[in-house]
C-alpha positions as CSV (number, residue, x, y, z in Angstrom):
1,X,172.6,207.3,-54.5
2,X,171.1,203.7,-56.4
3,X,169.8,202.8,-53.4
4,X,168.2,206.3,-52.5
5,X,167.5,208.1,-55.8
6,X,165.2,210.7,-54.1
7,X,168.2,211.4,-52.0
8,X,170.4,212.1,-55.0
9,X,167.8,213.8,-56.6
10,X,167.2,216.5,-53.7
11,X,170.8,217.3,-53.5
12,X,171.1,218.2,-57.4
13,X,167.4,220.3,-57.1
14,X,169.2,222.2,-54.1
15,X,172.7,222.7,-56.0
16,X,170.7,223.8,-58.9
17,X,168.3,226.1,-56.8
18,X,171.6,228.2,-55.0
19,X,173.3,228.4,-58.3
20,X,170.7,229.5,-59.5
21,X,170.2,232.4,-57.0
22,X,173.5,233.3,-56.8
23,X,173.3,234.1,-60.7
24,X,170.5,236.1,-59.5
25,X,172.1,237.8,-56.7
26,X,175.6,238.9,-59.2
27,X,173.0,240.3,-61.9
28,X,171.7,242.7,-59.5
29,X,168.6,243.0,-57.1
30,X,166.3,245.0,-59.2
31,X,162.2,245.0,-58.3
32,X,160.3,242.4,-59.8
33,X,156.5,243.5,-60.5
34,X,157.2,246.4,-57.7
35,X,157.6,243.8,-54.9
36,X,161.2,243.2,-53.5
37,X,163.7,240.4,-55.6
38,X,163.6,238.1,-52.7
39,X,159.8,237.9,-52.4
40,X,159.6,236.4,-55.7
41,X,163.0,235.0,-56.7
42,X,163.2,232.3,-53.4
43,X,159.6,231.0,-54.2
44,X,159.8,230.9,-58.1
45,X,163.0,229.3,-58.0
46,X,161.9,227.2,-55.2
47,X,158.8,225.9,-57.4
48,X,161.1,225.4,-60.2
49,X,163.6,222.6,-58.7
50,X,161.1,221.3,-56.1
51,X,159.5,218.5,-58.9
52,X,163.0,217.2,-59.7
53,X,162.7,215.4,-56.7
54,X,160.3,213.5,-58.0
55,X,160.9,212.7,-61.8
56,X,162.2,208.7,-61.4
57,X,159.1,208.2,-58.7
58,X,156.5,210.1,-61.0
59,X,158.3,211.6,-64.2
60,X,155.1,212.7,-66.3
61,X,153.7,214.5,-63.1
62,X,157.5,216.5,-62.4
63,X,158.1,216.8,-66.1
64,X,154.8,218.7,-67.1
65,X,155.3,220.8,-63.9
66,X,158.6,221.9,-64.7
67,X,157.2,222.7,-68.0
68,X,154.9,225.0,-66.9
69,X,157.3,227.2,-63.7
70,X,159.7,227.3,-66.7
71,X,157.8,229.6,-68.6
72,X,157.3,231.9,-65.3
73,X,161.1,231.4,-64.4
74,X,162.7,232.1,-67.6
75,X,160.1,235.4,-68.5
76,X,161.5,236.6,-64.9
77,X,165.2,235.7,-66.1
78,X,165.5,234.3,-62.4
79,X,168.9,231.8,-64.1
80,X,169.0,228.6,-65.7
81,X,167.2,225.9,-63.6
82,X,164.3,226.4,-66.0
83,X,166.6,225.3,-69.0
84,X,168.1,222.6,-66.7
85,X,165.0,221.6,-65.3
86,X,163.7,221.0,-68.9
87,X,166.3,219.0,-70.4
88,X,166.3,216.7,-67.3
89,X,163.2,216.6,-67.4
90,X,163.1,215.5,-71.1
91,X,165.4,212.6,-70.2
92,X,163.3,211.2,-67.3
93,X,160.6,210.7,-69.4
94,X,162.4,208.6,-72.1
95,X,163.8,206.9,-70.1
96,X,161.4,206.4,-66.9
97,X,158.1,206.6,-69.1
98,X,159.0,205.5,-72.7
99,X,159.2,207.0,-76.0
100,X,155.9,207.8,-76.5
101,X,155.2,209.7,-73.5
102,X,158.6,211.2,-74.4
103,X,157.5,212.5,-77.9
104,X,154.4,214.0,-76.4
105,X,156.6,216.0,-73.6
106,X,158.6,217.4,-76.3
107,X,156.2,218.5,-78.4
108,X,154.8,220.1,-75.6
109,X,158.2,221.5,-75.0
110,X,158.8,222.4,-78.7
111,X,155.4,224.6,-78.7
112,X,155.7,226.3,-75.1
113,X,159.6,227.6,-76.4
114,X,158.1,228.4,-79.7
115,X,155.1,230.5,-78.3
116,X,158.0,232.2,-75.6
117,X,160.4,232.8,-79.1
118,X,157.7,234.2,-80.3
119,X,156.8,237.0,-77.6
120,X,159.8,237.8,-77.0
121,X,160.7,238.9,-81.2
122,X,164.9,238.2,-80.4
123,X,167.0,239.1,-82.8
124,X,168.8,235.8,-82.4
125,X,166.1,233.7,-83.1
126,X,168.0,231.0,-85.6
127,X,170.7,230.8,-82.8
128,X,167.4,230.0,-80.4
129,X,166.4,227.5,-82.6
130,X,169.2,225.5,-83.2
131,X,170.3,225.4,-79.4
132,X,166.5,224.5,-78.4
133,X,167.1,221.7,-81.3
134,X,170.9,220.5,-80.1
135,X,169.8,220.2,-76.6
136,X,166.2,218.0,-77.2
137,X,168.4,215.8,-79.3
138,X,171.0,215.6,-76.7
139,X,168.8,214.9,-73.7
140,X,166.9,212.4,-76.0
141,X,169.9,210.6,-77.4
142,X,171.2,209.9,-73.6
143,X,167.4,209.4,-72.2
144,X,167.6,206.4,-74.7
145,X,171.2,205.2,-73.8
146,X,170.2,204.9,-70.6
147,X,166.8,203.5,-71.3
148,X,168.0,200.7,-72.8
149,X,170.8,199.8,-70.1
150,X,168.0,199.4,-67.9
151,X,166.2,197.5,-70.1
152,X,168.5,195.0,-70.5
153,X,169.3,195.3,-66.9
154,X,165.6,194.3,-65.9
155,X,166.1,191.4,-68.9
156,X,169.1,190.0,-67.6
157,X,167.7,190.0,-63.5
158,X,164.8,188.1,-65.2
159,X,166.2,185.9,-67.0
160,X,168.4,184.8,-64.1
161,X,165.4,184.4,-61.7
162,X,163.9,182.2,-63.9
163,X,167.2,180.0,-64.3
164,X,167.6,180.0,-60.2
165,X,163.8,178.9,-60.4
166,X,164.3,176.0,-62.7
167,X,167.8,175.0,-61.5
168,X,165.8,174.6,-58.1
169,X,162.8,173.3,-59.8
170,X,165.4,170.6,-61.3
171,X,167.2,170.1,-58.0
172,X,164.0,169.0,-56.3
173,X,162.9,166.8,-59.2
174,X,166.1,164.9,-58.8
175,X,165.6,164.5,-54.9
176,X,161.8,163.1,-55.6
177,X,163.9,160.4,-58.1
178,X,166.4,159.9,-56.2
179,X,164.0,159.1,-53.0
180,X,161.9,156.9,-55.2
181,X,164.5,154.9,-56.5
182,X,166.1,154.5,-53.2
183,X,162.7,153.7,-51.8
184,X,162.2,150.8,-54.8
185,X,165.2,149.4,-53.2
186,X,164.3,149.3,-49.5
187,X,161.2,147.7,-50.5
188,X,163.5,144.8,-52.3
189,X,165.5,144.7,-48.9
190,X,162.3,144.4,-46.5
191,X,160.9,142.0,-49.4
192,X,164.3,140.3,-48.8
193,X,163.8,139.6,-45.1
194,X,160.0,138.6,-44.9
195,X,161.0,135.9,-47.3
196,X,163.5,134.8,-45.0
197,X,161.6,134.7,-42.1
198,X,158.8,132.8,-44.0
199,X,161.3,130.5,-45.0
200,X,162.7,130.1,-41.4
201,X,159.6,129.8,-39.7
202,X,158.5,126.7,-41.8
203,X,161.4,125.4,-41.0
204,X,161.0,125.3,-37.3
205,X,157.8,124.1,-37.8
206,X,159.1,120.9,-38.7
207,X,162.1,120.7,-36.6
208,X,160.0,122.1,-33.1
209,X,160.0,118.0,-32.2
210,X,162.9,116.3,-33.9
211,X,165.2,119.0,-33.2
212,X,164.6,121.8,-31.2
213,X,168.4,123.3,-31.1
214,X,167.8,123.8,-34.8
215,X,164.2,125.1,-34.1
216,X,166.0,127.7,-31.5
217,X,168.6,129.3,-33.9
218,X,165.7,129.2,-36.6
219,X,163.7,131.3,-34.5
220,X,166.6,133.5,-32.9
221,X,166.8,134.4,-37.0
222,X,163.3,135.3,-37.7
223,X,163.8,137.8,-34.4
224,X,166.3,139.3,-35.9
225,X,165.8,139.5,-39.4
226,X,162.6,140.8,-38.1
227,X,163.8,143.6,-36.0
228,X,165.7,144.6,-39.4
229,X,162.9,144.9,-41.3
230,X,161.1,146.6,-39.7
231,X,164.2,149.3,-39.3
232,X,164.0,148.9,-43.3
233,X,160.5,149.3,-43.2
234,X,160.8,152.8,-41.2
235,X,162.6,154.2,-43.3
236,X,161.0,152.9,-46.4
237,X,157.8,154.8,-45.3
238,X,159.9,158.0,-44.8
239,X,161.3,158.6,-47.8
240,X,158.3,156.4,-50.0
241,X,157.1,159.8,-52.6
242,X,155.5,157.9,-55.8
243,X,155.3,153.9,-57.0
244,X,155.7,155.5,-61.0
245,X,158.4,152.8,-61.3
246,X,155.5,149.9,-61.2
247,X,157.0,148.3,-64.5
248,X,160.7,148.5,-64.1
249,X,162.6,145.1,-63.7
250,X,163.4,143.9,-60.2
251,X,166.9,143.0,-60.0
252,X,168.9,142.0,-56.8
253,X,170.4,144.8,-55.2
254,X,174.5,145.2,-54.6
255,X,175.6,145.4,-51.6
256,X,179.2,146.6,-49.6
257,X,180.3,142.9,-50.3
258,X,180.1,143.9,-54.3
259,X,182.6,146.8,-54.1
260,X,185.7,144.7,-54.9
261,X,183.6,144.0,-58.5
262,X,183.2,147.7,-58.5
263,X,186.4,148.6,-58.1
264,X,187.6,145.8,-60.6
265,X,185.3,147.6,-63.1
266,X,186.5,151.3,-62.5
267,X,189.9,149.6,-63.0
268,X,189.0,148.3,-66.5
269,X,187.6,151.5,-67.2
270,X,191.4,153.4,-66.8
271,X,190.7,154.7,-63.1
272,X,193.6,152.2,-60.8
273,X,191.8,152.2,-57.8
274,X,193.0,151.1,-54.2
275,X,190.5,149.2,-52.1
276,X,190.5,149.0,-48.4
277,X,187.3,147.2,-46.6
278,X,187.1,146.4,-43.1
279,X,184.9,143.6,-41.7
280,X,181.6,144.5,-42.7
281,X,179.9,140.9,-42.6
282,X,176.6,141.8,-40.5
283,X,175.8,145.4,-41.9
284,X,171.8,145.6,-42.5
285,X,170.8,145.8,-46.1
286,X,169.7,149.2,-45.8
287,X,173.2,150.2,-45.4
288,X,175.0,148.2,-46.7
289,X,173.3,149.3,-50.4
290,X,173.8,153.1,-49.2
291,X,177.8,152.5,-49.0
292,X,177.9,150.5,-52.1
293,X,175.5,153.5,-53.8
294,X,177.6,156.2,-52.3
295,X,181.3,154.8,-53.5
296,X,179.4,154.0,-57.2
297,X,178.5,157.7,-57.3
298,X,181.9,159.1,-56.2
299,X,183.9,156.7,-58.5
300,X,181.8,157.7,-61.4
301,X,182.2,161.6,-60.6
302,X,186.1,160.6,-60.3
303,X,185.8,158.9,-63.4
304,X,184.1,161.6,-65.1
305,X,185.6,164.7,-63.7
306,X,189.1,164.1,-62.4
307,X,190.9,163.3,-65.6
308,X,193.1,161.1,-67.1
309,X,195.6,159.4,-65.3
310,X,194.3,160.1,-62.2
311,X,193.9,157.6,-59.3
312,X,191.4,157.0,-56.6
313,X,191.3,155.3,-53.1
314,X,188.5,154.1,-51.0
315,X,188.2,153.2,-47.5
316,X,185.5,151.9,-45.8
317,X,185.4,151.2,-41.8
318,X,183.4,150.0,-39.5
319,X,183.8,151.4,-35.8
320,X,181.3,150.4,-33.7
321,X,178.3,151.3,-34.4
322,X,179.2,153.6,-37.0
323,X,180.7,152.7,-41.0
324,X,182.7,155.3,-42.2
325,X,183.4,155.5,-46.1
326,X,185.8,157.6,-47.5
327,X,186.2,158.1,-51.2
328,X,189.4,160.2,-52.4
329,X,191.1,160.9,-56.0
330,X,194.4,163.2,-56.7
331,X,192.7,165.2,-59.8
332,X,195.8,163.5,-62.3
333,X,197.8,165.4,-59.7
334,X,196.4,169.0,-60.3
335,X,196.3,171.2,-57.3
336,X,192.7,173.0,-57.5
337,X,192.7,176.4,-58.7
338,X,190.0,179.5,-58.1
339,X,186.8,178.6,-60.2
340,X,186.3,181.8,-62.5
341,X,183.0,183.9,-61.7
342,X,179.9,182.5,-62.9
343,X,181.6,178.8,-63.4
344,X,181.5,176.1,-60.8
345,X,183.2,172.9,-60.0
346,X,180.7,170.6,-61.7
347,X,181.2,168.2,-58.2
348,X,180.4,171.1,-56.1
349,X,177.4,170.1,-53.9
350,X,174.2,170.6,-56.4
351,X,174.7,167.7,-58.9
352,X,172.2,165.0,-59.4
353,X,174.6,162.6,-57.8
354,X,176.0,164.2,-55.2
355,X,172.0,165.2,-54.4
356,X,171.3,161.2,-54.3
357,X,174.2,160.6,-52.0
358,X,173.3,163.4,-49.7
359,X,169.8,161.6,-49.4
360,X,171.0,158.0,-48.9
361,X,173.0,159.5,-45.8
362,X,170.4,161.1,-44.4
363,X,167.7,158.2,-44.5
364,X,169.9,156.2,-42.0
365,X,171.0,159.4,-39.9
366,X,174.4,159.6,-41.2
367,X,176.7,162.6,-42.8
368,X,178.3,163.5,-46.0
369,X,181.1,166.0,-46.9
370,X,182.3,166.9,-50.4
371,X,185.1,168.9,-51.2
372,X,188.7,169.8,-52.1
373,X,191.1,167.1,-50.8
374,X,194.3,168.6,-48.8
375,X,197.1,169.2,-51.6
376,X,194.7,168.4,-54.9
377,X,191.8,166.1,-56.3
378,X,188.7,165.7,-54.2
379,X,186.9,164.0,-51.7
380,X,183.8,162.4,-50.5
381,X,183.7,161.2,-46.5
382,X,179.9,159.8,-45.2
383,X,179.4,158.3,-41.8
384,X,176.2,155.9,-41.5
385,X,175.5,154.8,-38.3
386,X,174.2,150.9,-37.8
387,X,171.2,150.0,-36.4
388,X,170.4,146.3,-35.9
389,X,168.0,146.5,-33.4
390,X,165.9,149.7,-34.8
């Protein structure tokens, strides 16, 4: 019925309709204006529930309608859609066209019941009254209730569209950073290498006669410092966004060699951490500041987010072409449990950091999962492949 309201609507106008010609039908058949009861009980009665239909998609149009085949329908005595058909009609105006609108239908209502009070000179007119009064203030009362249920509905669906749009917003913002900064770094690295190969190439220069060996392996350098560069260089044009960090301080970069310092630091900083490195001696610069980046990130979230007294591992491997890293805490031991609705795991992919990580995998083509770790704590696993020659 919420997602078709028309639908719901039509069946109530059709209940509403047979009722009300079944009343019709147990009263008696007598002539109505000399023509036969069916000739004009079906259409009036007809008339009378056919605008409910309609009174969420155009509430002043149905209201004013009903209104007016009320008047015909209840001088006939045809049942009670015309009394239904009011006071629903009084509550979709409230609440589908405001309170103004709403005061203006029942005034109208007040003087077309008055007028019909009038004409017809009951002897119950006090009774009249008051039920005409209990049954506005009803209808009104609820129209309200309802009325503002959806306004706070249409508030609250608001409100969280515009914090989807700025959580986004904020997520992109942190990619742009995260892109520049690691694109501030690549330029260090290529910087890196062209001064070694200047550096290289003057000295062949002056070795090319009195010793060409050394000339040989000077040269056989430049090559392939060069051929790293220029793999640097690639991927320092792909993810280049903005220079805004012109006046920030150029420091040397850390590297996969640094991690033992790293670890040493987490390790004064109450996180006991157990460090496993395999030979990773001829990893490009690139990379080698993406694993050191990655583990620094998924220590501090540890560090952060685990709690106290738990412990974290790290692993990184290189197999082939291919340096796996693989960062691991227990949680203090704590097996995870169901985040509540509308809470999240603040490491659940969507943080700043795990955003930067993400992006320093993907510049050099490699993966990255986060997650739950088997049995408690959590997890962090990347794969960068190596590319000397590229």
């Amino acid at each position: 019925m919420r997602a078709h309201p028309m639908a719901g609507d039509t069946v109530f106008a059709v209940l509403l309709g047979l009722f009300d010609l079944l009343l019709f039908t147990a009263d008696g058949l007598d002539e109505l204006g000399g023509l036969p009861p069916w000739y004009v009980a079906v259409p009036v009665d007809i008339a009378m529930v056919l605008p409910l239909v309609f009174r969420r998609k155009s509430p002043l149009w149905s209201a004013y309608v009903v209104l007016v085949l009320s008047v015909v329908h209840a001088t006939l005595a045809l049942g009670i859609a015309s009394v239904a058909g009011l006071a629903l009609s009084i509550y979709s105006v409230v609440v589908y066209a405001g309170r103004r609108q709403g005061l203006i239908f029942v005034g109208a209502v007040v003087a077309a019941s008055a007028l019909q009070l009038a004409l017809e000179q009951t002897d119950e007119l006090g009774i009249s009254v008051l039920l005409l009064a209990f049954g506005i203030a009803l209808c009104w009362t609820l129209g309200e209730f309802v009325g503002a249920r959806r306004a706070y509905d249409v508030e609250v669906e608001a409100r969280l569209h515009l914090l989807e749009t700025e959580r986004d917003q904020a997520a992109r913002i942190a990619v742009a950073e995260e892109r520049g900064r690691i694109a501030r770094e690549l330029h260090d690295v290529v910087a890196h290498a062209v001064s070694v190969m200047v550096v290289q190439a003057d000295g062949a220069s002056y070795a090319i006669q009195s010793n060409p060996e050394l000339a040989q392996r000077a040269l056989q350098t430049i090559s392939e410092t060069g051929r790293g560069a220029l793999g640097e260089l690639r991927r320092l044009l792909d993810v280049l966004r903005s220079d805004d960090a012109d006046g920030e301080p150029r420091v040397p970069q850390p590297d996969a060699h640094a991690l033992a310092e790293l670890a040493d630091r987490m390790r004064a900083a109450g996180v006991p951490v157990d460090l496993e490195l395999g030979e990773l001696g001829d990893l490009p610069a690139g990379v080698s500041l993406g694993v050191y980046r990655i583990v620094q990130e998924s220590l501090t979230n540890t560090l952060k987010h685990a709690g106290r007294g738990a412990t974290a591992a790290v692993r990184v491997q290189r197999t082939g072409d291919l340096v796996e890293v693989l960062v691991s805490d227990d949680g203090a031991g704590r097996v995870p449990q169901l985040v509540p609705a509308g809470r999240r795991d603040p490491r659940l992919p969507g943080g700043n950091g795990l955003i930067g990580m993400r992006e320093r995998a993907h510049v050099y083509g490699g993966t990255l999962d986060v997650g739950p770790a088997p049995g408690g704590g959590w997890q962090v696993r990347a794969a960068l492949p190596v590319r000397l020659d590229k």
